[in-house]
C-alpha positions as CSV (number, residue, x, y, z in Angstrom):
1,X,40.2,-19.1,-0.8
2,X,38.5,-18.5,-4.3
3,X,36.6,-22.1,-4.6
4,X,39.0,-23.3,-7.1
5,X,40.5,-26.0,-5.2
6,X,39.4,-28.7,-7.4
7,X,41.4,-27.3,-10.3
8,X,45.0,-28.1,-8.3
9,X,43.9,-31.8,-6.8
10,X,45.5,-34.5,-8.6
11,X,48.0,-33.0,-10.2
12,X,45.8,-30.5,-12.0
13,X,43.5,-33.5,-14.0
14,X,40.9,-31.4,-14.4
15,X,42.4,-29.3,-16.8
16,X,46.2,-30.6,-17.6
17,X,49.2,-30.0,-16.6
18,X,51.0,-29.4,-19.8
19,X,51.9,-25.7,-20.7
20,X,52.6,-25.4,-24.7
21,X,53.5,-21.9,-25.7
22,X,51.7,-20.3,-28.5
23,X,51.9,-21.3,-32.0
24,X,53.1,-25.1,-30.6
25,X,51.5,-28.2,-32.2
26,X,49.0,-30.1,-30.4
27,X,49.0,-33.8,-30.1
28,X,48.5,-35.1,-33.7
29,X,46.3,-32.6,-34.8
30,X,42.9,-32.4,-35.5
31,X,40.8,-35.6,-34.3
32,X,38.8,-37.7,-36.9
33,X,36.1,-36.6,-35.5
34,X,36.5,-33.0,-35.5
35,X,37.7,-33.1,-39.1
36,X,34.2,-35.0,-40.2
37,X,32.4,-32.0,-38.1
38,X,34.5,-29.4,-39.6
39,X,34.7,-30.8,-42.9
40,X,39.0,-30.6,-42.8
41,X,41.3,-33.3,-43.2
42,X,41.8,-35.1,-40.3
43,X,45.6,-34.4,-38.8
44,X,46.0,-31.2,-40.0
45,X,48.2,-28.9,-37.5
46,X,46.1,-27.4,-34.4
47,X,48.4,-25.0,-32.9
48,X,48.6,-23.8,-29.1
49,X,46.0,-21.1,-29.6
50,X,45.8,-17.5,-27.8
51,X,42.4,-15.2,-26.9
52,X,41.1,-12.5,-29.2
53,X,43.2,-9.9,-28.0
54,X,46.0,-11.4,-27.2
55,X,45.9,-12.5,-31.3
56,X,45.5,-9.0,-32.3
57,X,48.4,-8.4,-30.4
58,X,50.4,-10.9,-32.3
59,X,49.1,-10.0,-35.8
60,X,50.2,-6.4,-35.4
61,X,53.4,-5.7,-33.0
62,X,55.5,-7.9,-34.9
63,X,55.1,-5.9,-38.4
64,X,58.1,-5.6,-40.6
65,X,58.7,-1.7,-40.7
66,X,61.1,-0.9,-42.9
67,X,60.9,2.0,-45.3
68,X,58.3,3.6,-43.2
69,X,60.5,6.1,-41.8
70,X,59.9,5.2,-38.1
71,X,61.8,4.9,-35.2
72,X,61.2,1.4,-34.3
73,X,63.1,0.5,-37.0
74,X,65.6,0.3,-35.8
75,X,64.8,-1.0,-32.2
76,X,63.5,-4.3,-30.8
77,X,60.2,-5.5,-30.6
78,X,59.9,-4.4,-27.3
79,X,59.3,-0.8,-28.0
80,X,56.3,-1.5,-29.5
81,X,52.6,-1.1,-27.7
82,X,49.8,-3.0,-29.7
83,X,46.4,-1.5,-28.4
84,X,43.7,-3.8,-29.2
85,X,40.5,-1.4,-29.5
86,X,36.8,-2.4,-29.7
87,X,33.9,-2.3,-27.1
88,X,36.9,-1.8,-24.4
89,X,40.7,-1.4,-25.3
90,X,43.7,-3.7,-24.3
91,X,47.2,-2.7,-24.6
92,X,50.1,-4.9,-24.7
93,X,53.6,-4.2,-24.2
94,X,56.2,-6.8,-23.9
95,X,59.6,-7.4,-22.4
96,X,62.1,-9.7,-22.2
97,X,62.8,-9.6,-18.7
98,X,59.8,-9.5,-16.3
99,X,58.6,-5.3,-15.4
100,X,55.9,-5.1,-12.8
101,X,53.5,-2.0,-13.5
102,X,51.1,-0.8,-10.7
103,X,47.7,-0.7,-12.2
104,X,48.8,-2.8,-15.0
105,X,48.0,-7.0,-15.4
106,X,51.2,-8.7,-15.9
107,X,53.6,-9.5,-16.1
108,X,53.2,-13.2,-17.8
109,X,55.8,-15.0,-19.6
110,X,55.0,-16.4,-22.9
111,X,51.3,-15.1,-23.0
112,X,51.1,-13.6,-26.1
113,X,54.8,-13.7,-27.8
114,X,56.4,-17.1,-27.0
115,X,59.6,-16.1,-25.0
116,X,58.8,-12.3,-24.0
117,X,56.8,-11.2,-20.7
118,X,53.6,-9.4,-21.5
119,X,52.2,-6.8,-20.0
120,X,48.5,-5.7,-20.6
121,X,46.7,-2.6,-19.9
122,X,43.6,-1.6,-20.7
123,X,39.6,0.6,-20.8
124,X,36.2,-1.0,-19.4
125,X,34.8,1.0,-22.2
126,X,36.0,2.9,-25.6
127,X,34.0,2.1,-28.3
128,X,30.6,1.3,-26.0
129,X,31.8,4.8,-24.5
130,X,32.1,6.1,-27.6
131,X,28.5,5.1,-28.8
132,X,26.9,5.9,-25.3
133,X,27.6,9.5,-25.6
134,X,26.6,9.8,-29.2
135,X,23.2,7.9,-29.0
136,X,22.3,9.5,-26.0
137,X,22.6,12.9,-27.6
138,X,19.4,14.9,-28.2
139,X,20.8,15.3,-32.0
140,X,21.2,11.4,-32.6
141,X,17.7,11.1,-34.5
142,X,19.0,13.7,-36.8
143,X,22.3,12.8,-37.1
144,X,21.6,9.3,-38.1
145,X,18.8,10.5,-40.7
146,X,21.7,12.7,-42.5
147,X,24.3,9.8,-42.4
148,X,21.8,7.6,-44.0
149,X,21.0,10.0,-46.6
150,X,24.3,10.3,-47.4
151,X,24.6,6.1,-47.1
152,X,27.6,6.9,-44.6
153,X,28.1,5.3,-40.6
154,X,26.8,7.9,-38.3
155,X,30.9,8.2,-37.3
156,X,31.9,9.1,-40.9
157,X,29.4,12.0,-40.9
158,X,30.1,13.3,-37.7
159,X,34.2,13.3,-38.5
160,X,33.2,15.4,-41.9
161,X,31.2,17.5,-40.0
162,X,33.7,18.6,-37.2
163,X,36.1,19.4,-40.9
164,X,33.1,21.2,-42.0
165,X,33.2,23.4,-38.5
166,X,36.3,23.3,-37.5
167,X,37.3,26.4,-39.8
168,X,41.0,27.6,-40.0
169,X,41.8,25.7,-36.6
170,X,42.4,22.1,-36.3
171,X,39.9,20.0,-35.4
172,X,41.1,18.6,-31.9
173,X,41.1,22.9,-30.8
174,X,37.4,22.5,-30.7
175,X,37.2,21.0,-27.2
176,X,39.5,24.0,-26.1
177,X,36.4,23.9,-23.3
178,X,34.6,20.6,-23.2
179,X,36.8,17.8,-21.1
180,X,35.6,14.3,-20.3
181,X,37.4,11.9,-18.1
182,X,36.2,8.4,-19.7
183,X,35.5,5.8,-16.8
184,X,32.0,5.7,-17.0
185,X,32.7,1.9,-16.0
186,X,35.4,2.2,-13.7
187,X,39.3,2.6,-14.3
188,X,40.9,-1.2,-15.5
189,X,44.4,0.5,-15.4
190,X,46.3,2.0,-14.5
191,X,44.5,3.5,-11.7
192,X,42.9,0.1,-11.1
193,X,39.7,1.6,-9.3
194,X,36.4,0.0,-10.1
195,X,34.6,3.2,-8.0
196,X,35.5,5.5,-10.7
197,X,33.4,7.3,-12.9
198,X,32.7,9.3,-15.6
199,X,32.9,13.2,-15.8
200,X,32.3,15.9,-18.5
201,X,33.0,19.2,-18.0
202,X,32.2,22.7,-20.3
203,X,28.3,21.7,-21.2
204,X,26.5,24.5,-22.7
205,X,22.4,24.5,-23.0
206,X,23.4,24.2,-26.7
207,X,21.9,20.3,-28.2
208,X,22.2,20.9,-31.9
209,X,24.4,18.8,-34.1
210,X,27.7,21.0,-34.1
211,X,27.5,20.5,-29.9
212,X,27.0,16.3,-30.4
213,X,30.1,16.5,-32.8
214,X,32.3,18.3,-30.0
215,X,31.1,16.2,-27.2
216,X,32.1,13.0,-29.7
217,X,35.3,14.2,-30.5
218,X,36.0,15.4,-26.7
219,X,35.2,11.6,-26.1
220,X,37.7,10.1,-28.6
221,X,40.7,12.4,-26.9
222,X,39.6,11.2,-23.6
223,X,40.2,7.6,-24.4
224,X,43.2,8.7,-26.3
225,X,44.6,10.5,-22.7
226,X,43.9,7.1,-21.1
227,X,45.7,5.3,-23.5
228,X,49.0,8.0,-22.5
229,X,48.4,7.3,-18.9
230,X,48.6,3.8,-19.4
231,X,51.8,4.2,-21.4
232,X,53.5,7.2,-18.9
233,X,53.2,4.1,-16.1
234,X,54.5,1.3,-18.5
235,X,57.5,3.8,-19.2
236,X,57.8,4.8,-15.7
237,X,58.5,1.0,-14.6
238,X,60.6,0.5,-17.5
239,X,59.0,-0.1,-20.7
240,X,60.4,1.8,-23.5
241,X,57.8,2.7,-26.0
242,X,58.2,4.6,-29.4
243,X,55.4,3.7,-31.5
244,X,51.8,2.3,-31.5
245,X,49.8,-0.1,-33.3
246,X,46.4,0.0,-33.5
247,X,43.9,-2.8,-34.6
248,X,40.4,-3.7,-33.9
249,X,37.1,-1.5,-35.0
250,X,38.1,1.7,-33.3
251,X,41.7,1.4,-35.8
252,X,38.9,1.8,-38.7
253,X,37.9,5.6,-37.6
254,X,40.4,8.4,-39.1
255,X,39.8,10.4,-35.9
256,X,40.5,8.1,-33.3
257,X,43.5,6.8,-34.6
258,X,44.7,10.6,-35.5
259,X,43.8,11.4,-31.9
260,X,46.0,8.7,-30.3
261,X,49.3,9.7,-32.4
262,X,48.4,13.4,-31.4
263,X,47.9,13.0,-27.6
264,X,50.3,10.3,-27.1
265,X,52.6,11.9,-29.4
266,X,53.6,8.7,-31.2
267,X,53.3,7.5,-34.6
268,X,50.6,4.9,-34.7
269,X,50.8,1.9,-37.2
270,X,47.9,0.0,-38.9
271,X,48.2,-3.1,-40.6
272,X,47.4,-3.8,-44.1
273,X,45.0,-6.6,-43.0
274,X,42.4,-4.5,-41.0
275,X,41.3,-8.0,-39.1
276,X,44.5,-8.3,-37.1
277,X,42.9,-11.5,-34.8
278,X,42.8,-13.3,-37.7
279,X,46.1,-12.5,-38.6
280,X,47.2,-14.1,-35.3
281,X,45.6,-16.8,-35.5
282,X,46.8,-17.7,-38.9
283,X,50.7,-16.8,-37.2
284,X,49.6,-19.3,-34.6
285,X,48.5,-21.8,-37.4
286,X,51.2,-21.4,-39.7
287,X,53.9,-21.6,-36.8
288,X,52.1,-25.0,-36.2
289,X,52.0,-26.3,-39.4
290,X,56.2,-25.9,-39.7
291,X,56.3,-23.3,-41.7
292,X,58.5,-21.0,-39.5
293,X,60.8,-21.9,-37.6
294,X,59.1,-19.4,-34.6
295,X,56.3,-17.1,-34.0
296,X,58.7,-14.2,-34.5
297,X,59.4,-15.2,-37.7
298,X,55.7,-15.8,-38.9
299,X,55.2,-12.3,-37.1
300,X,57.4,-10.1,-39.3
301,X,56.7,-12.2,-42.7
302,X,53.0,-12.4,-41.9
303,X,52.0,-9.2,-40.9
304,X,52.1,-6.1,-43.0
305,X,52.3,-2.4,-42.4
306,X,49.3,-0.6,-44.3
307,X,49.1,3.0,-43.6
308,X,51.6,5.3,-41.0
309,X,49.8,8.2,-39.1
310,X,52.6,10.6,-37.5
311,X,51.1,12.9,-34.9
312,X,51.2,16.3,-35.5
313,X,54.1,17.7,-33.2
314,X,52.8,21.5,-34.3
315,X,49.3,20.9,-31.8
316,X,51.9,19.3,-28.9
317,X,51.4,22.3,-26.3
318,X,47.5,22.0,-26.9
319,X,47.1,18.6,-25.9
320,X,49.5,19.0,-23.3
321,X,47.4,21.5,-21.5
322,X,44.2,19.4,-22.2
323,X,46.3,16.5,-20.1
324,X,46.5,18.3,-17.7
325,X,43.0,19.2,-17.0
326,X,42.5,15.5,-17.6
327,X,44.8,14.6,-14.8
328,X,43.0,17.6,-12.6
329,X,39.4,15.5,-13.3
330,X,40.2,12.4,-11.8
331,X,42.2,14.4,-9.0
332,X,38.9,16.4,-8.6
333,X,36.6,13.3,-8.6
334,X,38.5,11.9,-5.6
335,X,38.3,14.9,-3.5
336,X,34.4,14.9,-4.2
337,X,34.2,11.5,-2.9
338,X,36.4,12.0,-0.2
339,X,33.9,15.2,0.8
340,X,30.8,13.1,0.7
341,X,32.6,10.1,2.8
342,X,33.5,12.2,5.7
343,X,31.7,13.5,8.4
């Protein structure tokens, strides 16, 4: 027992017992009262609504991709993987029959796209990871005084400056040595293990600018090999993914979205509207109002494709290798716990 009882005694009166999918009018839309607050007309469509991620989701898997030379083209929604990425990540896959993935919440029917079961993985941490190993860097203070000089986010300098070192090699063979395994909050999925932590491996002495840029862009691939772990144990139960779609503030950075079509070795989509939540929520809205005839159809006429990154098939064996030292961290980290536990 959790101490939710109340919420099932009397039929569930505490908090209904009517399940609208999303996008389905409520009632007789907005109240008098919350039209005077709101300063709307009063019985204007409120629509069955979703949470934040769950709205990126909808604003970006649905995309009409035609012309853009990609694989889902030509396959159903259900190969698609929207990954929601901020402070932490979410990725959702759906399905239309229910697929149960160790590690990985779901599945729930009509959670996100109104007859489809959804499946959700996700990171504790990404971007807050991301911005935890830069700001505690002995080369922060410097790097932020150059960015501002150059009136640029301390994450646009730093992706010019791994070009500017980088030389004749690309830039993701500059962590040929540096690995990080990125659960400095615990593992969400698919390994599901709170106990987890973080681990960086290949530090030199070395605390100067071009070392802060490395360690940022070792960072970025971690989170971008826990994004392919996720998806290896959605395809291993039965999803069938071909392409990404990225949204939230992490889609905005160059690198990280490069990163993710390289190590995952899909192509990753953005939308042309960079505020994909919104998006959903205007799907929701406009499903609502009766202006499609279903969310699938707002989906595809509402949401746009903006910009196609392929991954670059050429780097495949490097990031391949890298995986697998990724795999060998989290091995590694168990058999040090399991050394310390025993007798």
């Amino acid at each position: 027992m959790i101490g939710l009882e109340d919420f099932v005694a009397d039929n569930y009166s505490k908090i209904g017992n009517q399940v609208l999918p999303p996008g389905a009018s409520l009632g007789n839309g907005l109240t008098p009262e919350a039209a005077k607050d709101l300063g709307l007309p009063a019985g204007i469509a409120v629509a069955a609504s979703l949470i934040d991620a769950h709205a990126g989701g909808l604003g970006v898997i649905g995309a009409d991709v035609r012309g853009h030379g990609l694989a889902c083209e030509g396959q159903p929604v259900t190969s698609r993987l929207a990954v929601i990425c901020g402070t932490s990540s979410c990725h959702m896959g759906i399905s239309k029959d229910p697929i149960f993935v160790p590690g990985v919440w779901g599945p729930y029917f009509s959670a996100m796209v109104p007859g489809f079961w959804l499946n959700e993985g996700g990171q504790s941490v990404t971007g807050k990871l991301i911005d935890h190993m830069v700001q505690g860097h002995a080369a922060f203070p410097e790097l932020q005084a150059k960015a501002t000089a150059r009136c640029q986010s301390v994450y646009a300098y730093l992706n010019s400056h791994l070009d500017l070192i980088k030389k004749a090699q690309p830039v993701g063979f500059l962590t040929v040595d540096l690995h990080v395994w990125p659960d400095f909050h615990g593992n969400r999925s698919p390994l599901a293990d709170l106990t987890l932590k973080g681990m960086v491996t290949g530090l030199k002495l070395s605390q100067d600018l071009d070392n802060l840029a490395i360690l940022y862009l070792a960072t970025v691939q971690a989170i971008a090999f826990g994004t392919r772990l996720i998806i290896e144990a959605m395809q291993g139960a039965g999803h069938s993914i071909s392409t990404l779609f990225l949204c939230g503030g992490l889609s905005k950075n160059p690198l990280f979205v490069q990163m993710h079509a390289d190590i995952t070795g899909m192509p990753v989509v953005l939308s042309q509207e960079v505020e994909s939540v919104l998006v959903g929520a205007a799907i929701l809205g406009a499903c609502a109002s009766g202006d499609f005839a279903s969310v699938q159809e707002a989906m595809a006429r509402m949401s746009k494709v903006g910009k196609v990154v392929f991954p670059r098939l050429e780097d495949k064996r490097y990031y391949d290798k890298k995986y697998q030292v990724f795999l060998k961290l989290v091995e590694h980290q168990k058999e040090y716990a399991a050394i310390m536990k025993g007798d």
